[in-house]
C-alpha positions in Angstrom: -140.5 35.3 53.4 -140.2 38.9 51.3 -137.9 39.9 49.2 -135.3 42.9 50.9 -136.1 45.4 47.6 -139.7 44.4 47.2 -142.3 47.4 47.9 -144.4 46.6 51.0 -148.2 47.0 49.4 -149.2 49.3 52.0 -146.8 52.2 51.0 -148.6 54.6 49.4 -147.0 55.8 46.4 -146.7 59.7 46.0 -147.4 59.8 42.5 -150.9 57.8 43.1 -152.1 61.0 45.0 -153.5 64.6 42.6 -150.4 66.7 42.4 -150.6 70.4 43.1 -149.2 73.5 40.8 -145.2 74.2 41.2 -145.0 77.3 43.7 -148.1 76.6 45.4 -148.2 76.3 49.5 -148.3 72.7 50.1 -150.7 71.8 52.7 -150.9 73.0 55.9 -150.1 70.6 59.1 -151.4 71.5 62.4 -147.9 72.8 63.9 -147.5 70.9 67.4 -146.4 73.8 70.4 -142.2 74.8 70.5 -140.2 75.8 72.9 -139.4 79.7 72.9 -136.3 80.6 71.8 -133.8 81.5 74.8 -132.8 85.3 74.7 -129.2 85.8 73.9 -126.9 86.3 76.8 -123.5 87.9 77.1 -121.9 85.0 78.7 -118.2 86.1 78.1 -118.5 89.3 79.9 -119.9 87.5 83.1 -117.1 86.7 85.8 -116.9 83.0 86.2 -118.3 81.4 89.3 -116.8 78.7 91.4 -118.9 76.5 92.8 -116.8 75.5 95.8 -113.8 76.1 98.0 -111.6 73.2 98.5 -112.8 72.6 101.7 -116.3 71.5 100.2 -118.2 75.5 100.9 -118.9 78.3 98.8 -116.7 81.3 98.2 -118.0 84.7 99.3 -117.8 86.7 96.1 -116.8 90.5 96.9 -118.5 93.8 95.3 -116.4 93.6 91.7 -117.8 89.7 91.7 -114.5 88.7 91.9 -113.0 85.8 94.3 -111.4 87.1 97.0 -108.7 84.4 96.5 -108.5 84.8 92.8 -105.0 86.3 93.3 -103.7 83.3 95.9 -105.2 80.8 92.9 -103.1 82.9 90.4 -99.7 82.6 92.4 -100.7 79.2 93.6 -100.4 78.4 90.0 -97.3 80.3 88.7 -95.4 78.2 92.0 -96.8 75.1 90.5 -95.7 75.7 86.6 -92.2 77.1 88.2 -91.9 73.9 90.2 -92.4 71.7 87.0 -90.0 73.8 85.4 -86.9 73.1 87.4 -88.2 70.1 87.4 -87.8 69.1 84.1 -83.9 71.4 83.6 -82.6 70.1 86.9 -81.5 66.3 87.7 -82.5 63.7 86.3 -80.9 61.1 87.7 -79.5 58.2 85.9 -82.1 57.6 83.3 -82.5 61.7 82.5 -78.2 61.6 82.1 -78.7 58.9 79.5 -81.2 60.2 77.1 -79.0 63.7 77.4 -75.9 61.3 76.1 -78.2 59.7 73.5 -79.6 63.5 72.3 -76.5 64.8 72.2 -75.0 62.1 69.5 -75.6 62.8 66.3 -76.9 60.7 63.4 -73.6 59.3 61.6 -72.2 58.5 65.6 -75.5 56.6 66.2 -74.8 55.0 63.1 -72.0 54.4 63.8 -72.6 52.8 67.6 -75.0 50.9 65.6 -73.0 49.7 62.9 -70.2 48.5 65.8 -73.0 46.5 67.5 -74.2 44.7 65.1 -70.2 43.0 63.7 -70.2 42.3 67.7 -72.9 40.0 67.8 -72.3 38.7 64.0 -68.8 37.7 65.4 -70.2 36.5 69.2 -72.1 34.5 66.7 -69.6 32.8 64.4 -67.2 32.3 67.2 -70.5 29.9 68.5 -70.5 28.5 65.7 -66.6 27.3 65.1 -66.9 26.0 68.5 -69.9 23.6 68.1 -67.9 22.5 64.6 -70.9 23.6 62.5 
């Protein structure tokens, strides 16, 4: 067994080896083959591509490289957000009238609704108690 912090005896130490003069190339490795740099490409002033229509084939792209159905996507859309919109203003139903009640309160009333509950069940409580003779 070895010690964690012991020096394994095949390491060679770097200060065993002929230094070299301070600003002096150090040596020179054989440099194995890159990759070329890719060019630089404009990528924001490309259109965007779809890769598929909803039913599963390509879109024709016309002569500005625009989709033809770009602006049906675009009012497709603002129907959507307008739909969530009303939404979230209109009905809630009996849940959505709560939390309206509870947001429109403010702090001392919920304090206060609180406050009440809590003497209700203290008193629900002792009146338990005076009837078991505790």
């Amino acid at each position: 067994m070895g010690n964690i912090c012991s020096r394994s005896r095949n390491e060679t130490d770097n200060f065993n080896q002929p230094g070299r003069i301070v600003g002096s190339n150090p040596r020179q490795h054989a440099e194995s083959p890159r990759a070329p740099v890719p060019t630089k490409t404009n990528w924001k002033g490309t259109p965007g591509r779809t890769l598929s229509g909803s039913d599963g084939r390509n879109i024709e792209q016309n002569a500005s490289g625009a989709h033809e159905n770009a602006d049906e996507a675009r009012a497709n859309a603002a129907i959507a957000a307008q739909k969530r919109a009303e939404a979230a203003s209109g009905g809630q139903g009996k849940l959505g009238a709560k939390l309206a009640k509870q947001k429109g309160k403010t702090g001392a009333q919920t304090l206060a609704e609180v406050s009440q509950s809590e003497r209700d069940a203290r008193d629900a409580d002792q009146v338990a108690k005076d009837r078991n003779w505790d």
